[in-house]
N, C-alpha and C positions, 0 to 999 in steps of 0.2 A: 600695959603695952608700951614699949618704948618707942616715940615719935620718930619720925627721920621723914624728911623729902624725899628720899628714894621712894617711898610709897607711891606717891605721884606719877613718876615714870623711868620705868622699870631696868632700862638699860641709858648707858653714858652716851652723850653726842658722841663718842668715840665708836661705839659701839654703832650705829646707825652711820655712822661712814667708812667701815667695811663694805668691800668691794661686793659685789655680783657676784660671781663665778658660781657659788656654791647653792643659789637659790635653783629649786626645780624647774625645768623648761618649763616654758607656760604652754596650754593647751589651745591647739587654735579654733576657736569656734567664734558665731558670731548672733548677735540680736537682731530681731524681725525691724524693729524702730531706727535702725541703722543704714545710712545711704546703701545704696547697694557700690557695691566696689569693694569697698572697706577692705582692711585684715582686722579681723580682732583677735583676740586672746585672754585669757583669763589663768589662773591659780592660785599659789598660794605663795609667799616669799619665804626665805630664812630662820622667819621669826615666828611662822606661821600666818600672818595676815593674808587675808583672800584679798584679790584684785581683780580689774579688768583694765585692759587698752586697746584701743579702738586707730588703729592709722590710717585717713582716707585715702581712697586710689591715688588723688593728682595732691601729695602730702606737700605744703608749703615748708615746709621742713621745721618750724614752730609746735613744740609740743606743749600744750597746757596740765598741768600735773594737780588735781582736782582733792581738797582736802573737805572732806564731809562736814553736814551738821550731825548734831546729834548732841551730847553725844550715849550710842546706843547702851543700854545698858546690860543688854543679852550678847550673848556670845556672838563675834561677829560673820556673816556669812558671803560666799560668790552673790547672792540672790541680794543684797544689800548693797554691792556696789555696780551690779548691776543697772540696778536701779535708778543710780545715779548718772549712767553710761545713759542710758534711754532717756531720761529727765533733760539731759547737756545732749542731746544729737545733737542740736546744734552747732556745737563746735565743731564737729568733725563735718558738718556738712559746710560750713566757712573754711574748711581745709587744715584745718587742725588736727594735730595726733592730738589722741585724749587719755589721759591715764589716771586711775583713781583708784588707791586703797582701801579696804573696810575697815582698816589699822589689826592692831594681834589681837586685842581682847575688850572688849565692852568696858565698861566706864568711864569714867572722869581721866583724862590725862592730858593737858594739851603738849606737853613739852613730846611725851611718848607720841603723840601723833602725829609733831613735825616731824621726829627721827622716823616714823613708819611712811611717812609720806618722800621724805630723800632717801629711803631705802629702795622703794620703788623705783626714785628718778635714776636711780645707778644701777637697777633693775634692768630699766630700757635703755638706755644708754649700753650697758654689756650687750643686749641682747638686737639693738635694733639702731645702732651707731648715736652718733652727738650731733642732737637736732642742733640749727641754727639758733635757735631762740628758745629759751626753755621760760615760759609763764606761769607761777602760781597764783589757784583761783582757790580763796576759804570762800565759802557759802556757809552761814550762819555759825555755829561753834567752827567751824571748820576755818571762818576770817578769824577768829583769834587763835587758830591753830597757822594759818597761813601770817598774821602779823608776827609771832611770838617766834615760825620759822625765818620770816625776813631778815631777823636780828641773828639769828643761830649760823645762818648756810648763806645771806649775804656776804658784800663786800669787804663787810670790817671782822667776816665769821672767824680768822685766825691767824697764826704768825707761820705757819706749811708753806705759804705762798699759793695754794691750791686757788684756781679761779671758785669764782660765786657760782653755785649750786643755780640761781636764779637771776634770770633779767629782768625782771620786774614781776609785781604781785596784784591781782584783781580778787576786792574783798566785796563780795554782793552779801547783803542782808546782815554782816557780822555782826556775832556778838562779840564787843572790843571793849575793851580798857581793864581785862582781869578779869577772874570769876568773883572775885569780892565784891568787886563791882556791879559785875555784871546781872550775880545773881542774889542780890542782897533783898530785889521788890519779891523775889519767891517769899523768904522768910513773912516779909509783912503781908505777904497772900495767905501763910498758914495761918499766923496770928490772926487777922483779921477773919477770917473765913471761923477761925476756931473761937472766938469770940459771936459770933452773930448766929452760927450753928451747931457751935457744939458737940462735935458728932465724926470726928477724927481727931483724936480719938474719941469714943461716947462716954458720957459721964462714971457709966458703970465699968468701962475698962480699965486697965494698967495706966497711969500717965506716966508721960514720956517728955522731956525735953522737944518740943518740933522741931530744933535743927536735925535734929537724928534723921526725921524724915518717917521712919518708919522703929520699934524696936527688935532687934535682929533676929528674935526667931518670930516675926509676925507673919502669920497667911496671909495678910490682904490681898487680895487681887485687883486688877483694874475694874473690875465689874463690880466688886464691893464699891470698891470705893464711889462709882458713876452712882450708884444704887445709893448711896450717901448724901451726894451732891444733888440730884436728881428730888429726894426726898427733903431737904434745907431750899431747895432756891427756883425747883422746878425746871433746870436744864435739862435737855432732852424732851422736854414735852413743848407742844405749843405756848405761846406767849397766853391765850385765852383761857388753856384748861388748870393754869396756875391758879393756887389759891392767894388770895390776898398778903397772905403771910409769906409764902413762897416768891411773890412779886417783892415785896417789901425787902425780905433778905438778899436777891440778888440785887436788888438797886445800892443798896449797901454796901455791896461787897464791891462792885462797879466803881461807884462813887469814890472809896474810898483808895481802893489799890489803883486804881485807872488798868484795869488787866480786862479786856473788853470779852464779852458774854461769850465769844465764841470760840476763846481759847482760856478760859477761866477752868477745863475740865481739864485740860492737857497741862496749864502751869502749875497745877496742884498734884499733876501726877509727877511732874517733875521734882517737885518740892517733897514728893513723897519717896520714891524709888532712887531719883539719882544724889538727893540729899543722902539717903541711907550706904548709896556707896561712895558716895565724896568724902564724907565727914567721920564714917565709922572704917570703910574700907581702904579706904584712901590719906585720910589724916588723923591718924589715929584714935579715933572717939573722941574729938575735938573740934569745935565749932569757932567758924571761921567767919560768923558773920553778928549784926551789932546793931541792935534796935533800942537799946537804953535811954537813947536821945531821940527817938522818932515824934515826929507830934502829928500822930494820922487825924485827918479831915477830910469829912465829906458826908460824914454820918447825921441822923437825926438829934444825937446827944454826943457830939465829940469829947466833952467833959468826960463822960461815965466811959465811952470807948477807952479816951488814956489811962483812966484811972484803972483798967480793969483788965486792958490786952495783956496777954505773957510778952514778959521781956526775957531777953537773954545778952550776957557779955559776950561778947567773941575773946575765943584763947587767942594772946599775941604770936603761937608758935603756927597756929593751923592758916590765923591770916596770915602770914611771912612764909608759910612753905605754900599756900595758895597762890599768893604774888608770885612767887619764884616762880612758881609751875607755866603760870596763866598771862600775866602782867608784862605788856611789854616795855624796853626804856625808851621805845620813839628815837633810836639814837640809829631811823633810816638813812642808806646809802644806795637807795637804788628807787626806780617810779611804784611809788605805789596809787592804786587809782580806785576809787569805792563807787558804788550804789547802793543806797538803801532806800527806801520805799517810805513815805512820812507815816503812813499810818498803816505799818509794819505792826502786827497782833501779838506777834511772838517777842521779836528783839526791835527792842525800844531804837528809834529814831535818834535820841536824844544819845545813845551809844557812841553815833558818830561825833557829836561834840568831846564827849569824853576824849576821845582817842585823837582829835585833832588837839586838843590840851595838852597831852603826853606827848605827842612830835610836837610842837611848837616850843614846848620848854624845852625838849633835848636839843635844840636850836636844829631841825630837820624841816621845820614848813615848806622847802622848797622842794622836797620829795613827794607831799602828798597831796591828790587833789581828789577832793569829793564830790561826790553828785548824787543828786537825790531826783526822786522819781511819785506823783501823783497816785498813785499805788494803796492798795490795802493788802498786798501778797507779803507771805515771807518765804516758801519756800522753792520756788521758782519764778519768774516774772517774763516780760514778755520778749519772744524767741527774738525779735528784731535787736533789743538793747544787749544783750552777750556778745554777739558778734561789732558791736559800736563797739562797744567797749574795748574789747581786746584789740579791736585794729588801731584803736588810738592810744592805745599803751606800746603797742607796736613801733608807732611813729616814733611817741617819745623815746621810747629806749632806742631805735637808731638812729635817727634824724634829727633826737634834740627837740622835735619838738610838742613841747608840752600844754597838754590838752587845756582847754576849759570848760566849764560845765556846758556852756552855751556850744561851742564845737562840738562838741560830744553826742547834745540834741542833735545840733544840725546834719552829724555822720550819721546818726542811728535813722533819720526821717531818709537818709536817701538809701539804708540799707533795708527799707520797709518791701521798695520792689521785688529784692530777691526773700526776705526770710519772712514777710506778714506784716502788717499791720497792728500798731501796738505801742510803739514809742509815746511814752506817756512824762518823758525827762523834765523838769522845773530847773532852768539853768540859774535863774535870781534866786533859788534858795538855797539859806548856809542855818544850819539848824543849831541853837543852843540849847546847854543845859536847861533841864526842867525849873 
């Protein structure tokens, strides 16, 4: 198979900055979770990608333009961004237009999913005039789809002279700094996991390289596979009716990956499914990721672990069309403002370090400010702190004035009276690398 980055994503920034005109009227309908007033709408765009937008009655004229986690690996549907429309009422009930794509097609893409994400924003713009303020918000893959867009459809985005696509960006729970990066502790979840149980693949099957994820014509299903894991560690059942052995194997696997017990069934499905479209459908049968040098601990016998885990080299072309796709250069020109949750089960904490390493070296520090939150959620967090947030990114991009973690607290504790109780923000903390 001949490699190319185009695999990655599918159409040129050129191509995602084609005008409106020619996308289908959207349908106007609306969600039960949804203020009452509202207008919403939903369909499908150009490219095929399903969407929803949501504009409240008394619209403050600020639209936020919503890039998903995920990311999904099924075809994407209306019922999926949905989804995410009712997850975020809140924003439209803070006065918000809300607009969120499902992107055109499931897999791995983050570059394809900023271009599906500013296809929408000139979407609504043809269709429902040019808000004052246009906000991008990634939530989990969806903040490295919203960083990776900062850099594309920001202010340094090209020589046209066309204004910035965005006024600033809100990245809650992202996962940031590349997918090399990002999703390098999957690989050491296979190994490790397939060292202690042996049993994905089983002794008696086909073996497989584990970057692949899966070999391409395999059945697995989700329910296998739970039915595997389930039977190695005893997940799914009570902590009591484990057997010794079943105890013994998940503390192992705990221990050693730090990938905490209650999402240890969902990152091995990732490592399973969206490995197999990353690496075989995506970057040509080519593995992008590099455990050669790993020294895992945490085990009973770490000696016999290293001596004995699969290793594998990363191809130099999958990690470099990887980076390209995922990776962004931190070379911001516009507020970008984060939350993540320290003891985040899915996308590591310690993600935010990363990415504040990548702006500081592009010499951008003074674009990005982070804040972290007392938290064990990843994929929603609490209704009070969205609305903080975005009004303090608000200030900064017109007023100049730029937030601090400690303000941020102090807005979200007085937006408690109108949206709930909840604000759980740690203004003295700045999180490093592991």
């Amino acid at each position: 198979m001949v490699f190319a980055v185009a695999t990655l994503h599918a159409a040129s920034h050129a191509g995602a900055s084609a005008t409106a005109p020619n996308d289908p009227a959207p349908q106007a309908a609306c969600l039960a979770k949804i203020p009452a007033g509202a207008h919403c709408y939903n369909g499908r765009d150009s490219e095929g990608a399903p969407y929803w937008i949501a504009i409240p009655e008394h619209w403050n004229r600020v639209l936020v333009m919503h890039a998903h986690g995920g990311p999904e690996i099924e075809a994407p549907t209306l019922a999926r961004s949905a989804e995410d429309l009712e997850r975020w009422a809140v924003v439209v009930k803070a006065g918000y237009a809300w607009a969120g794509s499902a992107y055109r097609r499931g897999g791995y893409g983050v570059t394809m999913a900023a271009e599906d994400v500013e296809r929408l924003r000139r979407l609504f713009v043809h269709r429902f005039g040019q808000p004052r303020r246009t906000i991008l918000h990634g939530q989990s893959y969806g903040g490295g789809v919203a960083a990776k867009a900062a850099e594309i459809y920001g202010p340094l985005s090209g020589a046209s002279g066309a204004p910035a696509a965005y006024d600033g960006v809100l990245i809650t729970s992202g996962v940031l700094g590349g997918g090399v990066n990002a999703y390098q502790f999957r690989l050491d979840l296979r190994v490790v996991y397939q060292y202690v149980c042996a049993n994905h693949p089983r002794r008696d099957e086909p073996p497989y390289p584990l970057w692949m994820g899966l070999p391409p014509d395999s059945k697995m299903t989700r329910a296998n596979l739970a039915a595997r894991v389930k039977e190695c560690t005893g997940i799914g059942m009570a902590a009591a009716q484990r057997t010794p052995e079943q105890a013994a194997h998940l503390a192992t696997i705990v221990a050693v990956t730090h990938v905490p017990e209650r999402t240890l069934l969902s990152h091995l499905a990732w490592a399973t499914w969206l490995f197999r479209d990353l690496t075989q459908t995506r970057l040509g049968n080519r593995n992008p990721f590099d455990n050669t040098n790993v020294v895992y601990r945490g085990s009973s016998d770490d000696t016999a672990l290293n001596a004995d885990v699969l290793r594998y080299r990363a191809d130099p072309q999958a990690m470099g069309a990887l980076a390209d796709d995922s990776r962004p250069t931190g070379r911001l020109r516009l507020p970008v403002l984060t939350l993540h949750a320290i003891h985040d089960p899915t996308a590591s904490v310690e993600l935010e370090a990363v990415y504040r390493e990548i702006v500081d070296s592009a010499g951008a520090s003074q674009w990005l400010v982070q804040t972290f939150s007392d938290e064990a959620e990843h994929s929603y967090l609490s209704d009070s702190e969205y609305p903080a947030l975005l009004s303090a990114l608000l200030d900064w991009i017109e007023r100049g004035d730029k937030p601090t973690p400690r303000a941020v607290a102090d807005r979200c504790a007085r937006h408690e009276a109108t949206f709930g109780a909840g604000c759980r923000f740690m203004p003295d903390d700045r999180v490093r690398p592991r």
